[in-house]
LUMTORBA-7704 format. One line per field, with one value per residue (C-alpha): residue number from 1; x, y, z; residue in one letter. Coordinates in steps of 0.5 Angstrom, whole numbers, padded with zeros to 4 digits, always signed. Example, Ala and Ser with C-alpha at 12.3 -4.5 7.8 and 13.67 -1.06 7.14 Angstrom:
// LUMTORBA-7704
seq = c(1:2);
xx = c(+0025:+0027);
yy = c(-0009:-0002);
zz = c(+0016:+0014);
type = c(a:s);
***
This chain:
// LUMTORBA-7704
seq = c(1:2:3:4:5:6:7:8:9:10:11:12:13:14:15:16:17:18:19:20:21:22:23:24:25:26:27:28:29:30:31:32:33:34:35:36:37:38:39:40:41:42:43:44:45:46:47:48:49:50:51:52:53:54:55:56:57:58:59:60:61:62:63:64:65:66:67:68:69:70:71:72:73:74:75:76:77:78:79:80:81:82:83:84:85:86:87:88:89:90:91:92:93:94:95:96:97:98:99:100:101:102:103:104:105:106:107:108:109:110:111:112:113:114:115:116:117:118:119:120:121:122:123:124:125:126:127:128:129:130:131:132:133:134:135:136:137:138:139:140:141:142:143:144:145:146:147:148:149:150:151:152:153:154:155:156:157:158:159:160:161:162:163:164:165:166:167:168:169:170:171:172:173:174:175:176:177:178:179:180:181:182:183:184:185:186:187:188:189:190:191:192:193:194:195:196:197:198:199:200:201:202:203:204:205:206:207:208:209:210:211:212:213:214:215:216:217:218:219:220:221:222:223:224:225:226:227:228:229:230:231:232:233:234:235:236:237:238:239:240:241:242:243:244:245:246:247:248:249:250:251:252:253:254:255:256:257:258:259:260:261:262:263:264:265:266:267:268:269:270:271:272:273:274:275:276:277:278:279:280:281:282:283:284:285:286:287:288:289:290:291:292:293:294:295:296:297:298:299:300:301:302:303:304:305:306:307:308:309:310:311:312:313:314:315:316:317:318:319:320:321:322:323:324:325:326:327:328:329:330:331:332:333:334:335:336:337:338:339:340:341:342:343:344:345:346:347:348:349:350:351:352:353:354:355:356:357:358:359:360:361:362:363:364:365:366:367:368:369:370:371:372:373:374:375:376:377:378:379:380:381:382:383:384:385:386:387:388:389:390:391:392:393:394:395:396:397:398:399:400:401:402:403:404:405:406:407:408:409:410:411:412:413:414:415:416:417:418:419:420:421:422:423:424:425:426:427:428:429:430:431:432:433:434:435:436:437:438:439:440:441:442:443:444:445:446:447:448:449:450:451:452:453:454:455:456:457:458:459:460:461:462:463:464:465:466:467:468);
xx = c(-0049:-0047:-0044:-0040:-0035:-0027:-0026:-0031:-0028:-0025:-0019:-0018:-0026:-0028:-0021:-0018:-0013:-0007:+0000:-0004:-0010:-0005:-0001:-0007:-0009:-0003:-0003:-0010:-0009:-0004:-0007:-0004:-0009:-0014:-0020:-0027:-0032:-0033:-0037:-0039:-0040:-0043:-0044:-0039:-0037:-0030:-0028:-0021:-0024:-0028:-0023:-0019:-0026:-0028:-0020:-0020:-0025:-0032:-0028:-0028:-0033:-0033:-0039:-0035:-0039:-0037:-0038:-0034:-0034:-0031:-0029:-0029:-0025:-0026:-0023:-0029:-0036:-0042:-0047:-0052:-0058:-0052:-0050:-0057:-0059:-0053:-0056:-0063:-0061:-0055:-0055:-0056:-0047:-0047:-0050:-0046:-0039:-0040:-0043:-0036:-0033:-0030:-0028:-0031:-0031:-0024:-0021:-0023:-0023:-0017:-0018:-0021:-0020:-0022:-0025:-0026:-0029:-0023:-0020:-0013:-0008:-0014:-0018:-0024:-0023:-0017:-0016:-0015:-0014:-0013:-0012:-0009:-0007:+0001:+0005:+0011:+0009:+0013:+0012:+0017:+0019:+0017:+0023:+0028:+0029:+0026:+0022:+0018:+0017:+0012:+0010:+0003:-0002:-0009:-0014:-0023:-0028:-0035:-0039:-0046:-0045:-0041:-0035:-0029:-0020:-0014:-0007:-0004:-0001:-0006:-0004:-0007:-0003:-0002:-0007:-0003:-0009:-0008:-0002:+0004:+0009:+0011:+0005:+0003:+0009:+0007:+0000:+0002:+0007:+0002:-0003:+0003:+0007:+0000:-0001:+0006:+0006:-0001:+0002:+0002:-0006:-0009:-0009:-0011:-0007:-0009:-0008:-0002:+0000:-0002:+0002:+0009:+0008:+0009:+0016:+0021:+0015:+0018:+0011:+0004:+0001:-0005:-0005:+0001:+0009:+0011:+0015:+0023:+0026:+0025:+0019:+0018:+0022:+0019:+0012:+0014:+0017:+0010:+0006:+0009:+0015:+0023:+0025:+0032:+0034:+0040:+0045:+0046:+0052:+0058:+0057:+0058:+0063:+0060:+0056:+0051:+0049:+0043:+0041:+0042:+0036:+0032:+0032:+0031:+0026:+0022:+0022:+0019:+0014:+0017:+0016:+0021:+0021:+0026:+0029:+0031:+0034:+0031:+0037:+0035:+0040:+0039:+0040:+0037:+0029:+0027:+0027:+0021:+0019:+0017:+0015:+0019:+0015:+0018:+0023:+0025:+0030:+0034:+0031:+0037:+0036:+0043:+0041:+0036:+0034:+0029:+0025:+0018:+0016:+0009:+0011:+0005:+0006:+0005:+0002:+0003:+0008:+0012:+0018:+0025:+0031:+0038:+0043:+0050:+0051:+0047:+0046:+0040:+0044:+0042:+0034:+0031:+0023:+0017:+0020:+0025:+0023:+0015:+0015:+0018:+0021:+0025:+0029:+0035:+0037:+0034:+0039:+0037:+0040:+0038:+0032:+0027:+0027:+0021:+0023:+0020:+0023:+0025:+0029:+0037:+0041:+0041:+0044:+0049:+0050:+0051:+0056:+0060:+0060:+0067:+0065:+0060:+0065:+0069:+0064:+0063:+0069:+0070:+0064:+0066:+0073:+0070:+0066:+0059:+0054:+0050:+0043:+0041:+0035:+0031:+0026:+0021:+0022:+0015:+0016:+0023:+0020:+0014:+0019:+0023:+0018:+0017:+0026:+0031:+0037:+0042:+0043:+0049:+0049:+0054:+0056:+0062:+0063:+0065:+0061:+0058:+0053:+0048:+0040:+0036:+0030:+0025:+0029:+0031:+0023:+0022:+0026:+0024:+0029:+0030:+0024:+0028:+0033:+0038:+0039:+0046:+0044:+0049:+0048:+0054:+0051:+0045:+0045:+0041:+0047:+0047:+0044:+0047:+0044:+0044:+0040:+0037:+0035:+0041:+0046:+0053:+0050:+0055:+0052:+0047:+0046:+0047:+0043:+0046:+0040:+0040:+0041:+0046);
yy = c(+0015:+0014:+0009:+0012:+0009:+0011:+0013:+0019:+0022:+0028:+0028:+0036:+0038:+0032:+0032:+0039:+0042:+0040:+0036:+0031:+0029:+0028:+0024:+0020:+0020:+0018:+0012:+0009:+0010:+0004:-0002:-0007:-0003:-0002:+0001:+0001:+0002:+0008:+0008:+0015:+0015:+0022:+0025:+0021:+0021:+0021:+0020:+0023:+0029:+0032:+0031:+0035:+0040:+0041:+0042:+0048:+0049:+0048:+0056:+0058:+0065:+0061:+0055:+0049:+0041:+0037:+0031:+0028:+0024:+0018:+0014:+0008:+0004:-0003:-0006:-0010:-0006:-0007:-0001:+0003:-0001:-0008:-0005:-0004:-0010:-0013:-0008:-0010:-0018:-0021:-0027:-0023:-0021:-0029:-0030:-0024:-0027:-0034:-0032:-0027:-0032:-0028:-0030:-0024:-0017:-0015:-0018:-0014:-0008:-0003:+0002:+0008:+0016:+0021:+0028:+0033:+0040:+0044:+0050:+0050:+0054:+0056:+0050:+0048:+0041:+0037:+0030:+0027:+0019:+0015:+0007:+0004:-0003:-0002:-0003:-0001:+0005:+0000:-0006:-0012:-0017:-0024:-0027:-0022:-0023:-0018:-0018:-0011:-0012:-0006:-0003:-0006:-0009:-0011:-0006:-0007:-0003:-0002:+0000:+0000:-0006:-0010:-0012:-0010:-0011:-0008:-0010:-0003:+0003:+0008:+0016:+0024:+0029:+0035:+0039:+0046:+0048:+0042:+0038:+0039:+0035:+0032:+0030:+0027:+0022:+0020:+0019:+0014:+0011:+0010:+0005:+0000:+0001:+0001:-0006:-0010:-0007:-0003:+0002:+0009:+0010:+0011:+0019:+0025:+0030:+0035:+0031:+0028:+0036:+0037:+0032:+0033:+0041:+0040:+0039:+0045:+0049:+0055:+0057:+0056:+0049:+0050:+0053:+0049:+0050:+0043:+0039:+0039:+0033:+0033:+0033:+0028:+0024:+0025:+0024:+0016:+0016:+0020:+0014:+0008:+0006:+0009:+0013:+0016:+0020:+0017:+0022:+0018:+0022:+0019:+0012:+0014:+0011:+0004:+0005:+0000:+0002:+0006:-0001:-0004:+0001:+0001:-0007:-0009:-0005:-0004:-0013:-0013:-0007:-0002:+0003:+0009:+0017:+0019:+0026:+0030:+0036:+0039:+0045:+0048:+0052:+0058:+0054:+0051:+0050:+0046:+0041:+0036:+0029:+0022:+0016:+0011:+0005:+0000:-0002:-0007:-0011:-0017:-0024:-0025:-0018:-0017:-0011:-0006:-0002:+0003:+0005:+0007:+0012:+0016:+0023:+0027:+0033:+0028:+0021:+0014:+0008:+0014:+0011:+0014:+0012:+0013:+0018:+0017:+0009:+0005:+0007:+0012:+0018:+0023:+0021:+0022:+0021:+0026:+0033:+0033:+0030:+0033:+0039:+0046:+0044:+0048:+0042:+0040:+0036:+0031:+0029:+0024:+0028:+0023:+0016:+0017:+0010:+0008:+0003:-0002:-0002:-0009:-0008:-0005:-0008:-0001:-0001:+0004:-0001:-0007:-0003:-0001:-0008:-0012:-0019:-0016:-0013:-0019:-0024:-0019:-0018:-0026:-0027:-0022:-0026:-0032:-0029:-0029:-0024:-0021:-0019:-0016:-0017:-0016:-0020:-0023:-0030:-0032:-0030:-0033:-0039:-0040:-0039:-0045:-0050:-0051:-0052:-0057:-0054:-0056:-0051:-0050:-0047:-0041:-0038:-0034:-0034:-0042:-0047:-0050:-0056:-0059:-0059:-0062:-0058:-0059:-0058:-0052:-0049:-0051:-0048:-0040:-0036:-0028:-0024:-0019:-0022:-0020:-0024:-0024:-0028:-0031:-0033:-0036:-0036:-0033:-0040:-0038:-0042:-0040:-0036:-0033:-0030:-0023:-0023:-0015:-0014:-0014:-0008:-0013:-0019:-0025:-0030:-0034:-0039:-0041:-0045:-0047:-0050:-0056:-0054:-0055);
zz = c(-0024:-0031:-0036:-0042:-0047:-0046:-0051:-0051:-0044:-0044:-0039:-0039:-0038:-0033:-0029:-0029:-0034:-0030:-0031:-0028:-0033:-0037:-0035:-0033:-0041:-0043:-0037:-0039:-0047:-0046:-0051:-0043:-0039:-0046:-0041:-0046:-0040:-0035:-0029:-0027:-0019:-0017:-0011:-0007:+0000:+0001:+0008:+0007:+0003:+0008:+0014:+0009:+0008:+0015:+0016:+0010:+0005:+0010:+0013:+0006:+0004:-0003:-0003:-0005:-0005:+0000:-0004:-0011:-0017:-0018:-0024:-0026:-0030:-0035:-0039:-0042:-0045:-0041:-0041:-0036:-0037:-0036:-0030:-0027:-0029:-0025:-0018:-0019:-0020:-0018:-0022:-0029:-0027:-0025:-0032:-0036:-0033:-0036:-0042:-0043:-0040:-0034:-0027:-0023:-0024:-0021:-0027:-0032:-0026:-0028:-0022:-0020:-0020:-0015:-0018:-0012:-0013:-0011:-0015:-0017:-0022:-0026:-0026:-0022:-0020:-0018:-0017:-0011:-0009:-0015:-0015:-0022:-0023:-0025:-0031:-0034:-0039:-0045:-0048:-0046:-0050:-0048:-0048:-0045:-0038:-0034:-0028:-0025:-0018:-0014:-0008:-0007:-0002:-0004:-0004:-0004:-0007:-0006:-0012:-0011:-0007:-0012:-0009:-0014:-0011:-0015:-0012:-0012:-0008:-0009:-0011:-0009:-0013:-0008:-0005:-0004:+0002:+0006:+0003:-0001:-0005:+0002:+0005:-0001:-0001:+0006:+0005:-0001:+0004:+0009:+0005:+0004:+0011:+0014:+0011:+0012:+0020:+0022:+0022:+0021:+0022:+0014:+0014:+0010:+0007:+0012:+0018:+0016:+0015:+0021:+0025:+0021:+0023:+0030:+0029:+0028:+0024:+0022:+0017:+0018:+0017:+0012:+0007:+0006:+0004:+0005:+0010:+0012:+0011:+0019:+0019:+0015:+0019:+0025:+0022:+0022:+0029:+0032:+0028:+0031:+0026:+0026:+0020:+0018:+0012:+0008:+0004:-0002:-0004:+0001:-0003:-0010:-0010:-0007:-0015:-0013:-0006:-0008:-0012:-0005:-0001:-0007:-0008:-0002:+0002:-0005:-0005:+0001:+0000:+0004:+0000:+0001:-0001:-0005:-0004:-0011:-0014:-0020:-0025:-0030:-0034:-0029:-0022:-0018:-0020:-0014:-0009:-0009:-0005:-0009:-0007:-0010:-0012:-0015:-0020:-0027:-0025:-0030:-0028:-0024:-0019:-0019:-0023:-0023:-0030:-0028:-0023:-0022:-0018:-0015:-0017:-0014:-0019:-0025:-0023:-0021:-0023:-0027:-0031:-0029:-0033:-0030:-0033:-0034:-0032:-0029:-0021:-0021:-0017:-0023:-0027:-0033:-0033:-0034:-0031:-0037:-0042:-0042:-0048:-0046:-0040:-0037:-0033:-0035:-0029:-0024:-0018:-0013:-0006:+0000:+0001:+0007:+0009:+0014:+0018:+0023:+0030:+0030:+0023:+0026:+0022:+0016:+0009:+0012:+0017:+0012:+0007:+0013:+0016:+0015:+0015:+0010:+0005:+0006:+0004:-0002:-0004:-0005:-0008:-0013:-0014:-0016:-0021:-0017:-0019:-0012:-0010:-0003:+0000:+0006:+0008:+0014:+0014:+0014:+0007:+0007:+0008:+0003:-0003:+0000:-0001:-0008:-0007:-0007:-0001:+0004:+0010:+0014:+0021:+0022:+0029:+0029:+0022:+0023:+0021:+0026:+0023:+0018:+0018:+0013:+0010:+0015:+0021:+0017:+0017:+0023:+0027:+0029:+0026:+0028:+0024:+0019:+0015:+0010:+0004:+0000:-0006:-0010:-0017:-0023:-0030:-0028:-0024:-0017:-0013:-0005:+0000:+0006:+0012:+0016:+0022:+0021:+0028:+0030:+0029:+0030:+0025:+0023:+0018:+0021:+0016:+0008:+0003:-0002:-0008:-0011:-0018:-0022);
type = c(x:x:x:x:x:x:x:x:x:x:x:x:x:x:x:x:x:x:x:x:x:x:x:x:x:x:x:x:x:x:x:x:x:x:x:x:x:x:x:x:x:x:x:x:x:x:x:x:x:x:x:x:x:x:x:x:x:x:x:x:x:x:x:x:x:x:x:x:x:x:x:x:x:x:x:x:x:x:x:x:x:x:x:x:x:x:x:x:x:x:x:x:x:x:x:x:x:x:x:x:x:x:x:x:x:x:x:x:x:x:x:x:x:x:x:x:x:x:x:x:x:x:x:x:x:x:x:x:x:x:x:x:x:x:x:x:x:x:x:x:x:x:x:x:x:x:x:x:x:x:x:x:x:x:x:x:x:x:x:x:x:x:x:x:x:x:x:x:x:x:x:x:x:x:x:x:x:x:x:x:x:x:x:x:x:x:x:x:x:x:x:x:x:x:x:x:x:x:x:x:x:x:x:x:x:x:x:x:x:x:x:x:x:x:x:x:x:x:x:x:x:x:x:x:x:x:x:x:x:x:x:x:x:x:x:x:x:x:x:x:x:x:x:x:x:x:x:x:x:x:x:x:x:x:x:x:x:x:x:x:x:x:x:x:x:x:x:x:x:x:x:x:x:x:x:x:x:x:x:x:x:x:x:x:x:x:x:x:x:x:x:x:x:x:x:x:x:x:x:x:x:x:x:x:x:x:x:x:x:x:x:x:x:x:x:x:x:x:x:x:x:x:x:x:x:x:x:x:x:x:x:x:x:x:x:x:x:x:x:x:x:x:x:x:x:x:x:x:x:x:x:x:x:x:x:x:x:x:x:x:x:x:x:x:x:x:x:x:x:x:x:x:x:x:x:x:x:x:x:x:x:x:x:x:x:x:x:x:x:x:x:x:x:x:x:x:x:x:x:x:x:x:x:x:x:x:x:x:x:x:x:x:x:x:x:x:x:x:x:x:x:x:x:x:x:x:x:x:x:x:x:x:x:x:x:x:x:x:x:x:x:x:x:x:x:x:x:x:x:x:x:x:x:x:x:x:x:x:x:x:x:x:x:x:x:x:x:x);
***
């Protein structure tokens, strides 16, 4: 165990010499996460990593540890002999806390980085499961009206007994022996979707590898290749969700229905991986998983302005801009922009959407609903912006709380009766909703409800809010 100030971390020779160490550098330099104190955990037990050692290297002639190093980031200075005091004594932490005027040891905890022992592309380590707190990557002014929604589920850390959180989706860059860039995108699924549903089972890449394989393999599981779309959408359907695999190209010319997938799956934190083609000048470079993790939209949601995404071959929360307009089917982020890059061009292909069972009602199935498109095309006449949003209704609820609205009943498309407020949060309603958000003026004016458990959906309800 070790104590070390940031600023003498040397990313390349503790991390490995790869894009990754980079990328990391690069992310825990920026002055919002301002990391001053590393903690040094050696010889640590990684549960995922000796799934993926007893599968692959424990058959390796080459002697490779079973153990890892972890590294801890603060963004507070603290030293070696606070850090044993706090161990030995629990009330000189209570005591260190109060004097620097500090709640607990979460806030000032930025997040972790596996290193595991493993050789690749000339380097003798790599890095396995990271887990950083979000940001955006650029400073936002104050007074513009963004807001940055993420992929995230509250995760607990045992450092030496000390109990830290970080809400975050985690990362593992791939491992080509046990797990592809495929694989990698699942595993960083798995956490959030295992969050909202309990399912899929938390796995490591070589399981998660291994699973996938089953289906359709035309090439031996480890060392791996990577996973077909196929694969990957029987991997969420062998795991106890439903899956499907959207091509984005028949709705360019519905320009925002990209906008639609991203937004409402990525607001109720259900992550989903998106499928990209990488040009050069020559051709064709490659194809490649992401895992779409969250998105910057104007305060109104009417309009998404970057996404982010866990890119296994750079790192987490990486910001992607969109390229000609504003609709996200061709991308600019590190792939292209990084020093001597060859690509030229990143096209978005198709989105694998993991879905809960229950969840019938599809963006597909939206944009091709004629009571939908109709409702659209009269709010767009008079003038209203639109958002989309999935949502479950114990959450739908919570946010009515704090609101002032009146509901309107709908069966058939007519209107059917009144119910105050209580009477609305009261009554049970369907568990999945789609949400047609109306706003004039930046004004959030109405709701209308689908109910998404249902292929064929009338609208069931719409609340209209008190605020003008």
């Amino acid at each position: 165990m070790d104590v070390i100030e940031h600023g003498s971390l040397d990313y390349i020779s503790e991390f490995g010499n790869t894009y990754n160490s980079r990328y990391f550098k690069k992310y825990l330099s920026d002055i919002k996460l301002n990391p001053i104190t590393v903690v040094v955990e050696d010889h640590y037990i990684d549960r995922q990593y000796l799934v993926d050692y007893s599968h692959y290297y424990s058959r390796s002639f080459n002697i490779i540890p079973k153990h890892t190093t972890r590294y801890h980031f603060f963004n507070a200075n603290f030293d070696k002999s606070d850090l044993l005091s706090w161990l030995a004594d629990y009330n000189s932490l209570e005591s260190w806390l109060e004097m620097n005027k500090i709640s607990n040891l979460s806030e000032i905890y930025i997040g972790y980085i596996i290193v595991k022992p493993v050789p690749t592309n000339g380097s003798d380590r790599l890095i396995g499961r990271a887990a950083l707190r979000p940001y955006d990557g650029e400073s936002i002014d104050e007074e513009d009206a963004h807001e940055n929604i993420f992929v995230t589920f509250k995760q607990t850390i045992s450092l030496y007994g000390l109990e830290l959180s970080l809400e975050t989706l985690p990362f593992q860059p791939q491992d080509k022996c046990v797990g592809a860039c495929a694989s990698a995108a699942i595993w960083a699924t798995n956490y959030s979707l295992n969050s909202l549903f309990r399912n899929p089972p938390i796995r490591s890449l070589s399981e998660i590898t291994k699973i996938s394989s089953r289906f359709f393999e035309t090439s031996r599981s480890f060392p791996s290749n990577g996973l077909s779309i196929e694969q990957m959408v029987q991997y969420y359907k062998q795991s106890g969700l439903d899956a499907g695999y959207c091509l984005v190209d028949p709705f360019k010319k519905d320009s925002k229905f990209v906008w639609l997938i991203i937004q409402s799956f990525i607001e109720m934190r259900n992550p989903i991986i998106g499928a990209i083609e990488l040009m050069t000048e020559e051709g064709l470079y490659g194809r490649h998983a992401v895992v779409i993790s969250g998105y910057r939209s104007n305060k109104e949601k009417t309009r998404i302005e970057r996404l982010y995404v866990h890119d296994d071959q750079w790192g987490p929360f990486c910001s992607v801009k969109s390229v000609n307009g504003d609709y996200f089917y061709e991308w600019s982020y590190e792939w292209d922009k990084e020093k001597d890059s060859t690509i030229t061009e990143i096209k978005l292909l198709g989105l694998i959407i993991p879905y809960y069972e229950k969840i019938r009602l599809t963006p597909e199935s939206i944009y091709k609903s004629q009571i939908i498109r109709e409702h659209i095309s009269f709010f767009k006449s008079e003038g209203y912006e639109l958002s989309f949003h999935l949502v479950q209704i114990k959450d739908y609820k919570k946010t009515l709380l704090e609101k002032s609205f009146n509901v309107e009943i709908y069966k058939n498309g007519i209107k059917v009766s009144d119910k105050s407020k209580i009477a609305f949060l009261t009554d049970p309603l369907p568990r999945f909703l789609w949400i047609m958000r109306a706003y004039k003026g930046g004004i959030h004016i109405m709701d209308l409800a689908f109910d998404a458990s249902e292929l064929y959906s009338d609208e069931l309800f719409g609340i209209f809010y008190n605020s003008l």
